[in-house]
Backbone as a ProteinNet text record, in pm:
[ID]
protein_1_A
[PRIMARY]
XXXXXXXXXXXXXXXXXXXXXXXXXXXXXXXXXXXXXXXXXXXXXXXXXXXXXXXXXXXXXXXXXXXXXXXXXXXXXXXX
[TERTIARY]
4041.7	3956.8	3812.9	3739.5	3589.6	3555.3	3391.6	3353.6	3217.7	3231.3	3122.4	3171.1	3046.4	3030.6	3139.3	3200.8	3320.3	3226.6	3120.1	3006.5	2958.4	2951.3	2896.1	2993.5	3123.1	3250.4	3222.4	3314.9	3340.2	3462	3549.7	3665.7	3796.4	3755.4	3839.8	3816.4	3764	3703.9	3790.1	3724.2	3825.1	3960	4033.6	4143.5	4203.3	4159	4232.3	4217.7	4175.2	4128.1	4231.3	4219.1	4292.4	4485.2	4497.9	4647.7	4664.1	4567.8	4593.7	4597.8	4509.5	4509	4697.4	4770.8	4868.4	4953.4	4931.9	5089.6	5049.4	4956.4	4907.3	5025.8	4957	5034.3	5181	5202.6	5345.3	5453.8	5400.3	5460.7	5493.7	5340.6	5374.1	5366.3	5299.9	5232.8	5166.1	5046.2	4919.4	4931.4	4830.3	4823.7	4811.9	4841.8	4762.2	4623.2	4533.1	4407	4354.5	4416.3	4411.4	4451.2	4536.2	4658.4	4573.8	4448.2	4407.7	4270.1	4235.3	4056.9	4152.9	4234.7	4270.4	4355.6	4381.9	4411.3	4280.2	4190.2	4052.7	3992.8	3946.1	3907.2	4013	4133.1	4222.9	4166.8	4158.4	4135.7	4004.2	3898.5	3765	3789.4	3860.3	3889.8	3925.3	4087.1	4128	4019	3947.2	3844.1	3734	3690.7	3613.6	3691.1	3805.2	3911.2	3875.8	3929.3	3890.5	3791.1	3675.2	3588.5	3486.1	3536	3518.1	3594.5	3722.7	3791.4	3757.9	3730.8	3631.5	3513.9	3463.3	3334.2	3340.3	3454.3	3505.8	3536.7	3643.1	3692.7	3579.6	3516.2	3396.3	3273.5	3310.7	3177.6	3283.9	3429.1	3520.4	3482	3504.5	3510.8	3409.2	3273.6	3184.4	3115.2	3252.1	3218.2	3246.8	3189.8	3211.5	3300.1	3313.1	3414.4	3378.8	3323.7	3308.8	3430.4	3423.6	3565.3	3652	3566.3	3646.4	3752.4	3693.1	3740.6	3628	3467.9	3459.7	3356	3271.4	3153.7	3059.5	3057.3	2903.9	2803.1	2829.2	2681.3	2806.5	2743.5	2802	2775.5	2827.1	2798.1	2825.9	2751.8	2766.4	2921.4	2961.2	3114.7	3066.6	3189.6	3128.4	3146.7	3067.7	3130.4	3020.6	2964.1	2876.9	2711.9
-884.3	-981.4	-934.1	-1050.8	-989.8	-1014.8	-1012	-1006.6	-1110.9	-1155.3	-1260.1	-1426.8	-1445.2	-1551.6	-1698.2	-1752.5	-1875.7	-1985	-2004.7	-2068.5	-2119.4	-1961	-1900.9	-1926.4	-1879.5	-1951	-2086.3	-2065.7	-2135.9	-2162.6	-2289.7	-2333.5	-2230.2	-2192.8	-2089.2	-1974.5	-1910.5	-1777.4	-1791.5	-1899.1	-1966.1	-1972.8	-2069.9	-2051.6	-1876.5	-1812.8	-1686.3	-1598.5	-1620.8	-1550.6	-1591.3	-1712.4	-1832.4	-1721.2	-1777.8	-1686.7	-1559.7	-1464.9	-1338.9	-1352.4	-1399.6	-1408.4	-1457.2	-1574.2	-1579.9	-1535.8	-1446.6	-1325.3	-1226.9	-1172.5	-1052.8	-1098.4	-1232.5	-1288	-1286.1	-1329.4	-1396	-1222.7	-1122.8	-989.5	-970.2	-998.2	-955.3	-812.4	-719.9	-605.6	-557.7	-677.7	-635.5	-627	-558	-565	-678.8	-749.3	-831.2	-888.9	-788	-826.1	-880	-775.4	-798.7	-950.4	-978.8	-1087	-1254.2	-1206.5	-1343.6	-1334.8	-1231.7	-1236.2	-1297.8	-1238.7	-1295.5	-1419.9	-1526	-1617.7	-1716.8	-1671.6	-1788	-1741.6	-1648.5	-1619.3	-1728.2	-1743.8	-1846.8	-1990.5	-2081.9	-2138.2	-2177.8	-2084.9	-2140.5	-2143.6	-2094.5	-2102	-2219.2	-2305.1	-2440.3	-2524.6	-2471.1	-2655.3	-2623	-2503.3	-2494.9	-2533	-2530.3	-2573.3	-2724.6	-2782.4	-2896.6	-2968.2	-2915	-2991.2	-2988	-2909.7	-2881.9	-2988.3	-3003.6	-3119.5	-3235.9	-3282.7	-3393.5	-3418.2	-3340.2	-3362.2	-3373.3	-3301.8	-3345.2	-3488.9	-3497.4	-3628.7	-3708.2	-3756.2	-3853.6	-3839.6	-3746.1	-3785.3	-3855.3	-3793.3	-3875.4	-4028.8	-4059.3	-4194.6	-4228.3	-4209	-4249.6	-4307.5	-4205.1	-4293.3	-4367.6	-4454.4	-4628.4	-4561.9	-4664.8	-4706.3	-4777.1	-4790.1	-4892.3	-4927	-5097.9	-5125.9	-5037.7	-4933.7	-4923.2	-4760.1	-4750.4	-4639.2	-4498.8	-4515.8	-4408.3	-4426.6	-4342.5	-4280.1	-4343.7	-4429.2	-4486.7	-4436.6	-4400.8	-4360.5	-4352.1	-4365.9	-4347.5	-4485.1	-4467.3	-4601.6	-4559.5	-4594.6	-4577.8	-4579.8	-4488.7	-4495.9	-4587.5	-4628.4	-4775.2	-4660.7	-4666.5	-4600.8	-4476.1	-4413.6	-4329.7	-4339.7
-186.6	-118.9	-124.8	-115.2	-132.3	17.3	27.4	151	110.6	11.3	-15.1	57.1	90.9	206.2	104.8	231.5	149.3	96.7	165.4	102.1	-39.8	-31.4	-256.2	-331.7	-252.1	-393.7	-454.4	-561.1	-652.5	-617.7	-691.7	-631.4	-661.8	-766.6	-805.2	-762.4	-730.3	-654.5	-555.5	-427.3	-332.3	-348.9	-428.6	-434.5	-480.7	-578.5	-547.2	-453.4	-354.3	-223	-137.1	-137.2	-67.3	-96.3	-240.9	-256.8	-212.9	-215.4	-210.2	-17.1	75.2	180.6	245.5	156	206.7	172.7	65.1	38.7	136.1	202.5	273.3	427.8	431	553.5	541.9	443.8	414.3	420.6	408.1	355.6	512	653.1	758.6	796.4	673.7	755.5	776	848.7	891.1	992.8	1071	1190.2	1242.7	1406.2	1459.3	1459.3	1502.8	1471.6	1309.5	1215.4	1081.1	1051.6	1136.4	1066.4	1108.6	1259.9	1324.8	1171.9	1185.4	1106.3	960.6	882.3	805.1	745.9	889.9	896	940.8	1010.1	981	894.8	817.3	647.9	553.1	587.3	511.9	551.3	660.5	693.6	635.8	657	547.6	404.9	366.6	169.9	173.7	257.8	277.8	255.2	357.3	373.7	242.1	208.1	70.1	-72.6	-52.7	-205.6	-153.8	-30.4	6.9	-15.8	7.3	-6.5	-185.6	-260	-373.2	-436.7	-424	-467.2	-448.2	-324.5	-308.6	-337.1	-330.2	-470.3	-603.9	-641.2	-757.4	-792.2	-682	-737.2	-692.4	-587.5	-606.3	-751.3	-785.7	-921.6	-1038.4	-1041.2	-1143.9	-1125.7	-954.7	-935.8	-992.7	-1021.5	-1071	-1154.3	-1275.1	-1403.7	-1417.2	-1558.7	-1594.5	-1767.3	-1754.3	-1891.1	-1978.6	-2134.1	-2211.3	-2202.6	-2289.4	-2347.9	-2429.6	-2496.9	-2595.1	-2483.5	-2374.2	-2290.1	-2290.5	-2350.4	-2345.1	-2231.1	-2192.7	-2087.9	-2110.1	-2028.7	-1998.6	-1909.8	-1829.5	-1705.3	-1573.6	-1506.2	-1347.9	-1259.7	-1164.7	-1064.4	-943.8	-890.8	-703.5	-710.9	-580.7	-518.9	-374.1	-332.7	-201.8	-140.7	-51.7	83.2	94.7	-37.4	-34.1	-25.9
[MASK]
++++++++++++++++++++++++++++++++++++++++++++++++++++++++++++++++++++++++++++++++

């Protein structure tokens, strides 16, 4: 595990943090204290894979389609 802020990740950074955080748990021999700090360190990777994905997928939504299926430009998503 690193100690760099969940912030700076990248989604993947995140997610392998994310895994390594729940085999640590999942094994069960950390300490208590170890086991709370490293269950809200898990909890921020969640909502950063989370919210990386959703940014993701809203720029997919974005694109346009010629007929023929390829990339035209982007277009507003409703709602954004």
């Amino acid at each position: 595990m690193t100690e760099k802020p969940v912030s700076e990740m990248s989604f993947e950074e995140a997610m392998r943090e994310l895994e390594a955080v729940v085999d640590k748990l999942e094994r069960g021999d950390v300490a208590l204290d170890a086991s709370i700090a490293l269950y809200e360190r898990g909890a921020a990777l969640k909502k950063r894979c989370e919210d990386e994905l959703k940014r993701a997928e809203e720029k997919v939504a974005q694109i346009t389609l010629d007929t023929d299926g390829n990339p035209t430009g982007t277009k507003p998503v409703e709602g954004m």
